[in-house]
C-alpha positions in Angstrom: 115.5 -244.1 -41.6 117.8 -241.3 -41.1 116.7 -238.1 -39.6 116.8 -235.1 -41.6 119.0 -232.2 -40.7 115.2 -230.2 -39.6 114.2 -233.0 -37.9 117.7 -232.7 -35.9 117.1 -229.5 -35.2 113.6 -229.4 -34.4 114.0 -229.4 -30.2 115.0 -225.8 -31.2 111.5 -224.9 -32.1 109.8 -226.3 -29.0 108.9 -229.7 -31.3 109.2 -233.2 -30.0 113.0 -234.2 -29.7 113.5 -237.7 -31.5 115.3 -240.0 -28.7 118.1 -242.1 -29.6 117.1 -244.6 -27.0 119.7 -244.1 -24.5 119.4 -242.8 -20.8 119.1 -239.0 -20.7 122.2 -237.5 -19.1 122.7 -234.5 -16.7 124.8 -231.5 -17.2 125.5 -228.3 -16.0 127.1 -224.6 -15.7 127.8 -223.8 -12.2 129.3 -220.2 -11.1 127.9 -217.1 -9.1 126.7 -215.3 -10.8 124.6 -217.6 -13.3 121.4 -216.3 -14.1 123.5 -214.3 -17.1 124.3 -217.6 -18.7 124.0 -218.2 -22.3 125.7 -221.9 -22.0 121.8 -223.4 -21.8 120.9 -222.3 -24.9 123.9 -222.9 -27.3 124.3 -226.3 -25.4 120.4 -227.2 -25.7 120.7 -226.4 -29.6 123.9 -228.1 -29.4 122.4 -231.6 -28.4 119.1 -231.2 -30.2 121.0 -230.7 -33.2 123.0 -234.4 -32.5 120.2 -235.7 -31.4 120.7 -236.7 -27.9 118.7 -236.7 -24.7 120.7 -234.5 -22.4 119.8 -232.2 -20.0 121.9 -228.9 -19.4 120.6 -226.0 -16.9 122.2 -223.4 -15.3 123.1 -224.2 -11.0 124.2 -221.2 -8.7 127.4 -222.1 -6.6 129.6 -220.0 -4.6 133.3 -219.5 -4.8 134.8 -222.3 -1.6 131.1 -224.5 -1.9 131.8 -226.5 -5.3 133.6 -229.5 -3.5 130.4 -230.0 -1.5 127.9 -229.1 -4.3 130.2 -232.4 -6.4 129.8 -234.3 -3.4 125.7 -234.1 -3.0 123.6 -231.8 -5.6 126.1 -232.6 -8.4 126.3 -236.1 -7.7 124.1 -237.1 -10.8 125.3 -234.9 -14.1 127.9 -236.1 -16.0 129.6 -233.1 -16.3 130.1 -229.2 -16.1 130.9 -226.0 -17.7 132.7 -224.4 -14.9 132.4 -220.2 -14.8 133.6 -217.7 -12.1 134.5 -217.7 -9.5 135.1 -221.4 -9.8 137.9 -222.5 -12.5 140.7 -222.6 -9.6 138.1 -224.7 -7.3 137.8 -227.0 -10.1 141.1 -227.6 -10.9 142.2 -228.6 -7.6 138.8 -230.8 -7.9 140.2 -232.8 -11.2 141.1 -236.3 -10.7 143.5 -236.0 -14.1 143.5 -232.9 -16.0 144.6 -231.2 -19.2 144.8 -227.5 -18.6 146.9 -226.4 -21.0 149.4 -225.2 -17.9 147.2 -222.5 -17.4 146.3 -224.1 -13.9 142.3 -223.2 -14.8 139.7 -225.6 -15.7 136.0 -224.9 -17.0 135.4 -228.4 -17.8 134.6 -231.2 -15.9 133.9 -234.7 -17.3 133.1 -237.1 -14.9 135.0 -240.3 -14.9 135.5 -243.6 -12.6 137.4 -241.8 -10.3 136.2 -238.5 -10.5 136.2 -235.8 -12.6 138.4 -234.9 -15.7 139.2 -231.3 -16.0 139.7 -229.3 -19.4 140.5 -225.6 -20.6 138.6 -225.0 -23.6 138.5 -221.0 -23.0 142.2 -221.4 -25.1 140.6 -222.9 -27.7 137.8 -220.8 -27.4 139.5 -217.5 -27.7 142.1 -218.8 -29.9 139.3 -219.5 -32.7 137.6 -216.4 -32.3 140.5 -214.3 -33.2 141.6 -216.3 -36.0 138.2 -216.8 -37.5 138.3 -212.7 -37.4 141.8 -212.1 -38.1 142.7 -210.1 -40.9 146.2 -208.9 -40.6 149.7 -210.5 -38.6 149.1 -210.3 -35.2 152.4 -209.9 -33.4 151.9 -207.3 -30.2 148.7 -208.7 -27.4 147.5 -207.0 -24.7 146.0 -209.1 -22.2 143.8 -206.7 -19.9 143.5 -208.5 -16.4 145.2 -210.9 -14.3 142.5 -213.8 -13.2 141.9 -217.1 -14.9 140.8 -216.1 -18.1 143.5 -214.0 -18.3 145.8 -216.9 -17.8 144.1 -218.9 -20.8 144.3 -215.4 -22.0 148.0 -215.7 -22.5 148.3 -218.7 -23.5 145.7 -218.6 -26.5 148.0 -215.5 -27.8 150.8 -217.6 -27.8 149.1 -219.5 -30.5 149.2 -216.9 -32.6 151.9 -217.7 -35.7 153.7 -214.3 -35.7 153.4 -213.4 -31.8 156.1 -211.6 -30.4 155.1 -209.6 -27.5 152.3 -210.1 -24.6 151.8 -207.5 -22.3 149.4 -207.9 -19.0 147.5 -204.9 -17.7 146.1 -205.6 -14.2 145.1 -203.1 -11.2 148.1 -205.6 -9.3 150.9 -205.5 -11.2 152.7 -208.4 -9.2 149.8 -210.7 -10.3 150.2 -209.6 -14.1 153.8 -210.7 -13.5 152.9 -213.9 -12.2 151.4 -214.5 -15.8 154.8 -214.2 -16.9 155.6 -217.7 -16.6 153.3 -219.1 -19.0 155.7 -217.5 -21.6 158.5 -219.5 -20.4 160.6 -221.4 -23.1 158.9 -219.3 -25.7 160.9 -216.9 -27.3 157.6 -213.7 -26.7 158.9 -211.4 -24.5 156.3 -210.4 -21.9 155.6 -207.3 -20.0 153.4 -206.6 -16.5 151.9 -203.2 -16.6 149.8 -201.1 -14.7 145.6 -201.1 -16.2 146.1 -197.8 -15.9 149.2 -197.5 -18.2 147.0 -199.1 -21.2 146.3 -196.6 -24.0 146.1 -199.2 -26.7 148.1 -199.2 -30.2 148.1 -203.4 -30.1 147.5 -205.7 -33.1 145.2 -207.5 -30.8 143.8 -206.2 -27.0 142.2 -209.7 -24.9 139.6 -207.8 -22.2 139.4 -210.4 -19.4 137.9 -207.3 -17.0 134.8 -208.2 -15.8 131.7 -206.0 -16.7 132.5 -202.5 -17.7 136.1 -202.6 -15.4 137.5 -201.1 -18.5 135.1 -198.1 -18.9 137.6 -196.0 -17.0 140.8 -196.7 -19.1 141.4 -193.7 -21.3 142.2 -194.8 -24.4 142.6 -192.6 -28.0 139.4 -193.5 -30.5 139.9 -194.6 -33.9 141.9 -198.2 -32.3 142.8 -200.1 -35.8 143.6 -203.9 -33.4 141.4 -206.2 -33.1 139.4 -206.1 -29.6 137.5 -209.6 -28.3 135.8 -209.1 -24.8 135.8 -212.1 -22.7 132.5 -210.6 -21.2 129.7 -211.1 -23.6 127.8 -208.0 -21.5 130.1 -205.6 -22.4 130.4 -205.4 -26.3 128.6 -201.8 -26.5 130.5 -199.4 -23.8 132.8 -196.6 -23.6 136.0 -198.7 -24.0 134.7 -200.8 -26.9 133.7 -197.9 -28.8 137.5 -196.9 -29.3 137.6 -199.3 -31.3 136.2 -199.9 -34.9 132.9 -201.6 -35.0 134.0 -204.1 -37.6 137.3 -205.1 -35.6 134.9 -205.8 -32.6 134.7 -209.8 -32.1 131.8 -210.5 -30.1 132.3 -212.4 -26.7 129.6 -214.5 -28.1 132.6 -216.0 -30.1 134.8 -216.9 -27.6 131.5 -218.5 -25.9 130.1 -220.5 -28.8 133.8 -221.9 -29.7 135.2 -222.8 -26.3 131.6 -224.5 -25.7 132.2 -226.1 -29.4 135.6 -228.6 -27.6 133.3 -228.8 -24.5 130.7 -230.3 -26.4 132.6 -233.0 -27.9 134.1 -233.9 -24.4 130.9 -234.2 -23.0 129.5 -236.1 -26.2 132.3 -238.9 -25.9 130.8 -241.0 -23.8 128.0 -241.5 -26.4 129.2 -241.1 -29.8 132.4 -240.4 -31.5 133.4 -236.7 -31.0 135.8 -237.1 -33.7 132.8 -237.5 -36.2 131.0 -233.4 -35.5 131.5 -230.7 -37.6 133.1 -227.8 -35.9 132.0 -225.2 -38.1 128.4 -227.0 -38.4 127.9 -227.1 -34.9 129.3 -223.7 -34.1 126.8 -222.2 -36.6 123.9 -224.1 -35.0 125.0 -222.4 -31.6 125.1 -219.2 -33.2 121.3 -219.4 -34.2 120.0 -220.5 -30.8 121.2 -216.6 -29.3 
């Protein structure tokens, strides 16, 4: 008999998960710091509600150690959400990759060679500005110049009516050295001081990490839409510039770019293919 929709979702509650009769498998998020994560809980929910008998914790691993954590600790998961500082690491780890030429990876699938490695933070941010979007979107400030500033830029240029990117980093040679991931595009791109940003843009991407962008001085009343890659940082004195309801929560960017890593990890099992997006992004959504 097929299981009801509660019964699917009942590992939520702390209820007995139904097993599907197939060996549980291992997975992980691995980064310094981790103890902030969110991943276990929206992935948790995520395989409760399809009904499968995987593991998924949080690991601590330094920035230069994830070659050797792969090699003995990590030997036995099937995969991993990769955070910072450790999506260049695990790019140079990937065995085949598809990073969207953003040179970063946050997922690794394991395969008979090695490891797979994916860029779903595109996706990720891509779907949590147009699920929000109300208006063209054609000027993107990119605030930052690490790797989720470089999936940063290449998510805006997704955007239908996109016609300029500028990069606001503390370096300014390193927000030029984004400037390639326009190429062949017809965007024009600009590298900027951080301290240059006032704001004005249809749509500002905040890659800083923590509250880096406290200090910025930037005129209230900011009409763009705002999404924080930093889920810690929604309330602070740079988000309050702008208006509450053209806040997207980092939460958004979280729950959709774990939404494509799901279904990777899921492929070995059942047909990706087959999920609801939408479905399983709402059941993510409950589990914060």
């Amino acid at each position: 008999m097929q299981s009801t929709k509660l019964e699917l979702l009942s590992g939520i509650n702390g209820w007995q998960k139904i097993q599907v009769g197939m060996s549980k498998r291992l997975f992980a998020v691995v980064g310094d710091p981790i103890s902030h994560s969110l991943s276990p809980k929206i992935h948790a929910a995520a395989y409760d509600f399809l009904n499968l008998d995987y593991h998924y914790e949080a690991i601590q691993v330094p920035a230069r150690t994830l070659e050797s954590f792969m090699s003995y600790e990590g030997s036995k998961f099937s995969g991993f959400s990769i955070t910072m500082p450790l999506k260049f690491e695990a790019a140079e780890l990937a065995t085949d990759s598809k990073l969207l030429g953003t040179g970063v990876c946050n997922t690794l699938v394991r395969n008979d060679t090695g490891f797979s490695g994916y860029n779903t933070d595109v996706y990720g941010i891509h779907m949590a500005v147009t699920s929000s979007q109300r208006a063209p979107i054609k000027n993107i400030a990119v605030l930052g110049s690490g790797a989720t500033a470089r999936s940063a830029v290449v998510a805006a240029l997704g955007m239908s009516e996109v016609s300029n990117i500028s990069v606001f980093a503390r370096n300014t040679e390193k927000a030029f050295s984004l400037k390639h991931l326009v190429s062949d595009t017809p965007v024009s791109f600009e590298a900027k001081s951080l301290s240059e940003f006032s704001g004005g843009f249809d749509l500002t991407l905040n890659t800083l990490p923590g509250g880096a962008a406290n200090s910025l001085h930037v005129s209230p009343g900011q009409t763009g839409l705002l999404l924080s890659a930093g889920y810690s940082t929604e309330d602070s004195e740079f988000t309050k510039n702008f208006f509450r309801d053209h806040q997207i929560p980092g939460t958004e960017m979280l729950i959709w770019q774990a939404v494509q890593q799901v279904k990777l990890f899921v492929g070995q099992d059942i047909d990706a293919n087959s999920i609801d997006e939408v479905t399983l992004a709402d059941v993510m959504r409950q589990a914060l």
